[in-house]
N, C-alpha and C positions, 0 to 999 in steps of 0.2 A: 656605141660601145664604150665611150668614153665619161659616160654619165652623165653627157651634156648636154645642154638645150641647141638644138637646129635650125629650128622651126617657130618661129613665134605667133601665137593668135592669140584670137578674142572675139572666141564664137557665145551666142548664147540663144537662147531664145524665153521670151516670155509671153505667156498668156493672160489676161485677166478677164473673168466674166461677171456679170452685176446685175440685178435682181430685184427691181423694189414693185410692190404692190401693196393696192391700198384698197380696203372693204367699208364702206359705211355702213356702218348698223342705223343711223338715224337715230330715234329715243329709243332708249334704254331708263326702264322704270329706275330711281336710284341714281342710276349712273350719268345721265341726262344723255345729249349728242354724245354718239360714240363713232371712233374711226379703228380699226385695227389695221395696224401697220406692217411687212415682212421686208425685210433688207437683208438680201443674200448675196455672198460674194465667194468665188473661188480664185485659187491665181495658182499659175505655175510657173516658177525661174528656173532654169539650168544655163549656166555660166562655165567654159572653158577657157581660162586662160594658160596660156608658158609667155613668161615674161624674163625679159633680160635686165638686172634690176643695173647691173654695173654700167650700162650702155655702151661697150665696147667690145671690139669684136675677137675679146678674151674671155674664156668661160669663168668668169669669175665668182658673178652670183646667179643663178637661174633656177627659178621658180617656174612653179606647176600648180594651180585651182583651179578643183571641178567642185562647183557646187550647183546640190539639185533640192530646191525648195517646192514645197503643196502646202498649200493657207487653206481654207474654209473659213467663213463665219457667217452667220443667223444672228439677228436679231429682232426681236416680234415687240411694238409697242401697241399699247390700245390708250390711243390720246379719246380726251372727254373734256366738253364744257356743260356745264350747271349754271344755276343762277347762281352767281359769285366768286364759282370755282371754276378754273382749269387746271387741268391733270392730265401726265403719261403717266404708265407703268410699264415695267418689258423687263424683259432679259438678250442678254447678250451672251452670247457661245464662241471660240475659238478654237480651233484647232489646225496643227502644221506638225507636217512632218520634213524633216530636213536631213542631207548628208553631204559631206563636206571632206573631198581628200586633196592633201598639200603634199605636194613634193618637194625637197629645196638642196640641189646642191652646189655645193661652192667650191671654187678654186679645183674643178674637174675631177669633183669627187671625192675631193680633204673630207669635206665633210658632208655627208646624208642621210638626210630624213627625212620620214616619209608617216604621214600620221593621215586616218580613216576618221570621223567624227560622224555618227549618228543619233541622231535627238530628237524629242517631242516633246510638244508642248499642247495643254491642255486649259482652257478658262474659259470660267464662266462668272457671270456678273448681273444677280435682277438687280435691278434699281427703279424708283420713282419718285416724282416731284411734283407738289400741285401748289399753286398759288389761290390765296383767298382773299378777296374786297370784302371787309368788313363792314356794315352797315350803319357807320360813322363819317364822320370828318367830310361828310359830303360827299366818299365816294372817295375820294383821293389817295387815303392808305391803302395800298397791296402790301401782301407778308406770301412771302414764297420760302418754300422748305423742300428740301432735297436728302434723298439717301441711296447711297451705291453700296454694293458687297464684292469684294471679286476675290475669289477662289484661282489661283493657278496651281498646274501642276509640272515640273518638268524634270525631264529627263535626257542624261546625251552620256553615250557610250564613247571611250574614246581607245583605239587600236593605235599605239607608238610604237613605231620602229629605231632605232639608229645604229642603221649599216655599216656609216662608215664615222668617225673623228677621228679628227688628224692634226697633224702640223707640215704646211706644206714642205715637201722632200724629205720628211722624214718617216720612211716604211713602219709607223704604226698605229693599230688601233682602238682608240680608249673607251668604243663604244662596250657598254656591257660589264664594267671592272667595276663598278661600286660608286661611281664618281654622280651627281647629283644633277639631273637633267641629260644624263647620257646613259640610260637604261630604256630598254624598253618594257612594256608597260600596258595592262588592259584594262582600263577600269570604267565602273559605270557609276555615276553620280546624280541620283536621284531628290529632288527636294518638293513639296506643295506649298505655297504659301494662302496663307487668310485663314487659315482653319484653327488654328494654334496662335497661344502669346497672350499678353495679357493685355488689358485695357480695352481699347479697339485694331484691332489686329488688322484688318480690312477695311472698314468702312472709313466712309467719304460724305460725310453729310454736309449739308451746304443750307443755309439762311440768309434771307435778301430782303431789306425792308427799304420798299421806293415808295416817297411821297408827290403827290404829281398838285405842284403850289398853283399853278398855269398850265393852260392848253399846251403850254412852251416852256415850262421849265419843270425838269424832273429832278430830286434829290435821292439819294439811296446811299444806303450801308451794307452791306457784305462780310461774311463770314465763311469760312470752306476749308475741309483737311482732303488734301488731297493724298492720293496713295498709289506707287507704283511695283508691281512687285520684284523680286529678285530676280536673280538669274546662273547661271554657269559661266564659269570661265572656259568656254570649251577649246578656244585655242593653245591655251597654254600646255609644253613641251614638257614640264619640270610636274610630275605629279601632287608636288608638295603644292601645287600653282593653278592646279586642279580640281577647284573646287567653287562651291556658291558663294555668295553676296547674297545679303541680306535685301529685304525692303527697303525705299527711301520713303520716308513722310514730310507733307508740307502744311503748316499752318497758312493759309490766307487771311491776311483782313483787307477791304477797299471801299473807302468813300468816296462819292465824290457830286456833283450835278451837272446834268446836262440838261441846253439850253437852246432852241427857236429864238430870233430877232428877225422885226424889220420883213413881216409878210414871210419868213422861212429863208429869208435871202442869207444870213450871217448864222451859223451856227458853234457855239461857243460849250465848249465840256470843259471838263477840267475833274483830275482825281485823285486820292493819295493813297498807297499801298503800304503794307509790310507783310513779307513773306518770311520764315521760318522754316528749314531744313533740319529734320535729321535723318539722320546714317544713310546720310546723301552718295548717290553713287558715281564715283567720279574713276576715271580711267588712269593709269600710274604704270611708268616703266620700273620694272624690276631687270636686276641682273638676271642673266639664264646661260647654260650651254655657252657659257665664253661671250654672251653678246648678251639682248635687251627683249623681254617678251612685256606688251602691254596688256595687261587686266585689268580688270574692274573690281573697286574695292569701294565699300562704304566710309567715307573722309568721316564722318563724324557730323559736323553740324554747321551751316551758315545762316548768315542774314541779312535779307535786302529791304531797304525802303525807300520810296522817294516818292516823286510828284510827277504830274502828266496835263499839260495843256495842250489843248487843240482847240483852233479857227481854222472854220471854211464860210468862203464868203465867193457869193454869186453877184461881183461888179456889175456886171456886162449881159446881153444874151450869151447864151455858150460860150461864158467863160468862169473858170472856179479857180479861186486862187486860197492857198489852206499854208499854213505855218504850226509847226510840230515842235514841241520842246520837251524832254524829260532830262528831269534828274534822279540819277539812282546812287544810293550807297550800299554798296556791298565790299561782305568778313567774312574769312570764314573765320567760326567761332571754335571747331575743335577740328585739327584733321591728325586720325590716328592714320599712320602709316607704317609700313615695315622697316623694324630698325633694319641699318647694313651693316654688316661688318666687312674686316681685308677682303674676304673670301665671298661676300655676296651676302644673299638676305641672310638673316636670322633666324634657328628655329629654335623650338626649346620641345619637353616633353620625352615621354619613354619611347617615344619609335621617330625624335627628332624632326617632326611634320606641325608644330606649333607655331603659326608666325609670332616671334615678339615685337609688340608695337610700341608707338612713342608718338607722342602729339608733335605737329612737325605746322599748327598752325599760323604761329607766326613767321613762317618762313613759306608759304603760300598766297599766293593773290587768286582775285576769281577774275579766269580768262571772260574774254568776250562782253565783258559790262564796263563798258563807259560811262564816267561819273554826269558826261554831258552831252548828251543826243539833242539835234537839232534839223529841223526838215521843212524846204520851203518852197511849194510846188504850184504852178500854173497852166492851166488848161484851157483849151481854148476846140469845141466841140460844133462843126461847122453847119447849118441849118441841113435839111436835107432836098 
């Protein structure tokens, strides 16, 4: 009665089920050995939690997630070797349907809300790859070439309430008055990506040219745009806050060789990268409803590069001992963020729902990347 949590769990249950089958055609006129491949997956998540977020046995904060997730996916490849050539081809299909209801109230009721989120999502993606030995160099040059497409499409309906806002012991309600994150709210936010935009909108192609000098050393160069696509902010409470994210795209480059010594006993690689981001999507607290809601915004652009050795080396019978070192530099190059004002974010425009943004790069680091990683392991694998 008092709009509190009582009871705390954390039930859920999950299924997943997995599917691969494989058919040999044998020759195929043209197409040389042929294999066709199916890799089927389903899964089911439903998650209930009421959690006590203040951990005392004052009803301060107490939250409420039911989430009930259904995936699907198919994918059909038909792998083939020729004289010179190996090759897949296939497509890739997903689908999920998802719904997601939070409850959260604070301070016994000051404040409540209570938001429903329903959504799907839809992609698909042919791609294929084939590598050729051309009939030079004694056989030693491979040139491998790759191309992905993926098409997504999504959708998520979002149902806000807000029952109650408050200030605690003071009998009133500011839910519903005009005030920005404290209205409620129905909206449904539909976006497709890869179908639209200019240049390569979708695609992901990828070139690999290995030379193999020795039975035991191989050299190669690499090239590859990678592409992820957008998505919904479908948490967010503030409708102005409620909306998509673009794509993130990545240039790849990486050289590098790897190396056999000493009968296979010491193996020695080593490699250099530079990756390239834009309208990279990165996670960002914003003011909301008197507190912090995080969403996902596209920052703008980064840049990493460095180097990669690896040694493993077989001393002993069963035993391997390997040493790991990389160095990486990473910037980001542009992060547009929402400017803030007294009052919270920024908006501009005829209906006030415009974020204005401002580059906020130099005032950003990139989490998680140490300029100096280092790894140095020993094993020891006893006869049987």
């Amino acid at each position: 009665n008092d709009l509190s949590l009582h009871r705390l769990t954390d039930d859920g249950n999950h299924r997943m089920h997995l599917l691969t089958a494989a058919w040999d055609l044998g020759e195929v006129p043209v197409l040389g050995s042929v294999t066709l491949k199916s890799i089927s997956g389903y899964r089911s998540l439903t998650t209930d939690n009421q959690n006590d977020q203040d951990g005392s046995p004052l009803h301060v904060a107490d939250f409420h997630l039911h989430v009930n997730l259904d995936t699907w996916s198919e994918e059909v490849q038909l792998i083939g070797t020729a004289p010179r050539v190996r090759y897949v081809l296939g497509a890739y299909y997903y689908g999920e349907h998802n719904t997601e209801e939070s409850r959260q109230v604070i301070f016994n009721g000051t404040d409540n809300f209570h938001y429903v989120d329903k959504g799907t999502d839809t992609s698909l993606a042919p791609f294929g790859q084939i590598t050729v030995t051309p009939p030079i160099l004694n056989d030693k040059l491979s040139i491998t070439a790759g191309l992905r497409y993926t098409y997504e499409s999504v959708s998520v309906n979002k149902d806000f309430l807000c029952l109650h806002a408050g200030i605690a012991g003071v009998p009133a309600n500011f839910c519903n008055l005009g005030i920005a994150g404290l209205n409620n709210f129905n909206s449904t936010v539909t976006k497709s990506y890869g179908a639209h935009g200019t240049g390569l909108p979708a695609l992901s192609p990828m070139a690999n040219i290995a030379y193999q000098w020795t039975d035991s050393t191989m050299t190669y160069l690499k090239a590859s745009r990678g592409y992820q696509s957008g998505g919904v902010n479908g948490r967010a409470t503030d409708p102005r806050l409620f909306k998509t994210f673009d794509p993130e795209k990545l240039l790849a480059f990486e050289g590098g060789v790897k190396s056999q010594w000493f009968d296979n006993r010491l193996r020695l690689n080593a490699d250099g990268f530079l990756s390239e981001y834009t309208d990279q999507v990165v996670q960002v607290f914003v003011p909301s409803n008197g507190g912090v809601e995080t969403i996902n915004q596209n920052a703008g652009a980064s840049e990493f590069w460095g180097f990669e050795l690896e040694a493993v080396a077989l001393p002993l019978r069963g035993v391997e001992a390997s040493l790991n070192y990389s160095y990486l530099n990473s910037r980001y190059l542009k992060w547009s963020a929402q400017k803030q004002g007294a009052n919270g974010p920024v908006f501009t425009g005829p209906n006030n729902d415009i974020p204005v943004m401002e580059n906020v790069a130099n005032q950003r680091d990139v989490p998680f990347a140490p300029d100096h990683n280092i790894s140095v392991g020993l094993t020891y694998t006893a006869p049987p």
